[in-house]
DRENRO-353355 format. One line per field, with one value per atom (N, C-alpha, C): residue in one letter; atom name; x, y, z. Coordinates in steps of 0.2 Angstrom, whole numbers, plus 5000, padded with zeros to 4 digits. Example, Ala and Ser with C-alpha at 12.3 -4.5 7.8 and 13.67 -1.06 7.14 Angstrom:
residuo (A	A	A	S	S	S)
atomo (N	CA	C	N	CA	C)
xx (5066	5062	5066	5064	5068	5064)
yy (4972	4978	4984	4989	4995	5000)
zz (5039	5039	5039	5035	5036	5039)
END
This chain:
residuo (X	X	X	X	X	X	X	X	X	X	X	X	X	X	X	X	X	X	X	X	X	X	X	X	X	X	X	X	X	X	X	X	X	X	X	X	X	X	X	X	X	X	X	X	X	X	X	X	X	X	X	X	X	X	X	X	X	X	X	X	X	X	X	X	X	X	X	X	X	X	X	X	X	X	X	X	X	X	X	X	X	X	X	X	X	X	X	X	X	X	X	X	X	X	X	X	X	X	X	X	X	X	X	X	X	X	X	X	X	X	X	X	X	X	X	X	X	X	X	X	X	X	X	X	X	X	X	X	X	X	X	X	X	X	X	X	X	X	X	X	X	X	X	X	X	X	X	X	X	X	X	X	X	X	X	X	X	X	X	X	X	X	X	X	X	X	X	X	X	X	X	X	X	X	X	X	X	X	X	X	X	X	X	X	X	X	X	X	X	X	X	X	X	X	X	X	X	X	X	X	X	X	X	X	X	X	X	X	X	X	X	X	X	X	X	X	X	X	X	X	X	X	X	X	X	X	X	X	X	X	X	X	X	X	X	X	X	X	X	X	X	X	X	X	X	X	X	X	X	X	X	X)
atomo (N	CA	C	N	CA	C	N	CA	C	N	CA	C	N	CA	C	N	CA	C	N	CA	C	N	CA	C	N	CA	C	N	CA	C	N	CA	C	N	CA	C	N	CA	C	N	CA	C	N	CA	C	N	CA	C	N	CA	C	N	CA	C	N	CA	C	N	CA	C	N	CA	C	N	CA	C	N	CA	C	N	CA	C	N	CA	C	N	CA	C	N	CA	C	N	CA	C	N	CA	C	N	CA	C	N	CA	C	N	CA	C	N	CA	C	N	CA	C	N	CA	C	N	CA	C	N	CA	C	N	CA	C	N	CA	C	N	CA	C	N	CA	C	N	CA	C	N	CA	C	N	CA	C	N	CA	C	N	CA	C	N	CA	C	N	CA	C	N	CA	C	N	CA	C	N	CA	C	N	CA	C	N	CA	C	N	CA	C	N	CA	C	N	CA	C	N	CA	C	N	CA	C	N	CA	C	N	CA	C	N	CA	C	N	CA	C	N	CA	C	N	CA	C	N	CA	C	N	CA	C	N	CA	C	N	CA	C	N	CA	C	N	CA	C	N	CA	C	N	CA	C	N	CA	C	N	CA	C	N	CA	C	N	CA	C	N	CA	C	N	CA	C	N	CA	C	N	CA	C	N	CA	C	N	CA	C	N	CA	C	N	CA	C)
xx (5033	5040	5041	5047	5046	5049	5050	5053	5060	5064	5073	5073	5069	5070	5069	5064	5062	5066	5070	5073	5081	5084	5089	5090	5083	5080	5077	5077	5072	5073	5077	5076	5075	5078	5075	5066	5063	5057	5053	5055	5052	5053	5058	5058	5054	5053	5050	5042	5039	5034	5032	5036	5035	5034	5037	5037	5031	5029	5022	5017	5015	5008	5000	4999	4992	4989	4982	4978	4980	4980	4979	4985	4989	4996	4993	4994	4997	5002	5007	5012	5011	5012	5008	5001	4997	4992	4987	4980	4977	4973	4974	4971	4965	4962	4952	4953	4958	4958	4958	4960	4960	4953	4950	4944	4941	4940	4936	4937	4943	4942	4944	4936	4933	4937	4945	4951	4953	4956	4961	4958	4962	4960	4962	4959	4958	4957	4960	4957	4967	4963	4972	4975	4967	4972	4977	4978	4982	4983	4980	4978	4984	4982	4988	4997	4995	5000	4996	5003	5000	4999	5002	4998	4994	4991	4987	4982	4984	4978	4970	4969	4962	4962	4955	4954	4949	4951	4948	4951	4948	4950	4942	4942	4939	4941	4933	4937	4938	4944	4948	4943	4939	4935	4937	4946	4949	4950	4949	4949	4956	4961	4967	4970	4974	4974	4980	4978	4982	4987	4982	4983	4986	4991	4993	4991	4990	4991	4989	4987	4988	4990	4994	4997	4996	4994	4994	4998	5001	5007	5004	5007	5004	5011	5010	5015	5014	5022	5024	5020	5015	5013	5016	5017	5019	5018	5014	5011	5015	5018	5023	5031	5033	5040	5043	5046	5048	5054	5058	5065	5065	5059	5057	5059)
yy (4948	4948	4946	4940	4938	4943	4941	4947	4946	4942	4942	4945	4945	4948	4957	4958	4963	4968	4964	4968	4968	4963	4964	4969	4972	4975	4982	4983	4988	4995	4998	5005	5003	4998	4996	4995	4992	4989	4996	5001	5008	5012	5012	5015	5012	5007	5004	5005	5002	5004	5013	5017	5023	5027	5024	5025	5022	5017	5016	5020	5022	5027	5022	5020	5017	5020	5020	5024	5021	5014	5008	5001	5002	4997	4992	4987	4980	4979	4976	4972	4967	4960	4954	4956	4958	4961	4963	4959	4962	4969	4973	4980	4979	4978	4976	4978	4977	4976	4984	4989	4996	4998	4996	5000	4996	4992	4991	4995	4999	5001	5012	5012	5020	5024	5024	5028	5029	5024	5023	5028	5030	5030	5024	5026	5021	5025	5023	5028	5028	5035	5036	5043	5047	5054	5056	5056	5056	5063	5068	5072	5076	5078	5082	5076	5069	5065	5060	5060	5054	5049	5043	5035	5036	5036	5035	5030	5028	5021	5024	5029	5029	5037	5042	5048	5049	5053	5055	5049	5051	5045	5044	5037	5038	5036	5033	5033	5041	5039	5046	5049	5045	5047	5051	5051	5056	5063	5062	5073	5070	5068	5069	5074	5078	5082	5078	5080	5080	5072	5067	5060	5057	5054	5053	5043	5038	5034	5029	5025	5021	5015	5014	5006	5003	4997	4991	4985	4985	4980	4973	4969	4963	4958	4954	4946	4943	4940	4937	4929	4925	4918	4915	4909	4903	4897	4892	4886	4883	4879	4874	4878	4880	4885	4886	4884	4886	4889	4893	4894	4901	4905	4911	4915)
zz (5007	5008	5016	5017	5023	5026	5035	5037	5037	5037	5033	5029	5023	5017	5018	5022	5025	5026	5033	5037	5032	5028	5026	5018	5017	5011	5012	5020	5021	5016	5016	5013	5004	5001	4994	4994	5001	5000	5000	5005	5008	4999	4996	4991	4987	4985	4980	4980	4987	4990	4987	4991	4988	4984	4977	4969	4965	4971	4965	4966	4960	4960	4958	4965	4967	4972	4971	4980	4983	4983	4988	4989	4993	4992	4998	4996	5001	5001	5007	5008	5012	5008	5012	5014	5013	5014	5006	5006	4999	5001	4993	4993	4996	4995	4996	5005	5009	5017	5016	5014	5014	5012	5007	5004	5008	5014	5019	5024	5026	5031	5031	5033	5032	5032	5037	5038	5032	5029	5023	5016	5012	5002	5000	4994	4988	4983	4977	4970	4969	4961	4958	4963	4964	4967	4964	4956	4954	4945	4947	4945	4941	4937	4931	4929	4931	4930	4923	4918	4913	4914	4919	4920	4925	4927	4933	4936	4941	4941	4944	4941	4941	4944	4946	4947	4954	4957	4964	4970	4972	4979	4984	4988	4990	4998	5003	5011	5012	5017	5021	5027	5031	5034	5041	5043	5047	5043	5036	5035	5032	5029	5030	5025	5025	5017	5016	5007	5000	5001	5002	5002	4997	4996	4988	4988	4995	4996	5003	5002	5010	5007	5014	5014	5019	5020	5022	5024	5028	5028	5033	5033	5036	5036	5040	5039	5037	5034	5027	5031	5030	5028	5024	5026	5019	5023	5023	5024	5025	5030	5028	5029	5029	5028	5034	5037	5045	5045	5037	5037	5036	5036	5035	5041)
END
């Protein structure tokens, strides 16, 4: 998501973001940068719920309680595109 998009979308992006039930969120940014860094989860952590993208969690090496998720955000790239 570039940053106009962003900033003209922000409480739709925050909720959207919010509602998915994954350990491990990217925006602009791939999952895999969290399960490399010790601070963050990973996992479903998603216990007594019917879809869930997997069970326990892992990382969390600050202690954090009752983690439901970490997110990752980063800036929007695009090769060639200066209208961003």
């Amino acid at each position: 998501m570039d940053d106009k998009t962003g900033k003209a979308h922000a409480s739709t992006a925050v909720d959207a973001v919010t509602r998915l039930r994954y350990g491990a969120i990217g925006v602009n940014a791939m999952p895999p940068v969290i399960s490399v860094d010790p601070a963050l989860t990973w996992g479903g952590n998603e216990e007594g719920r019917e879809f869930v993208s997997g069970r326990g969690d892992f990382g969390n090496l600050l202690g954090y309680g009752n983690v439901e998720k970490s997110m990752v955000t980063g800036g929007f790239m695009s090769p060639g595109r200066t209208d961003l």
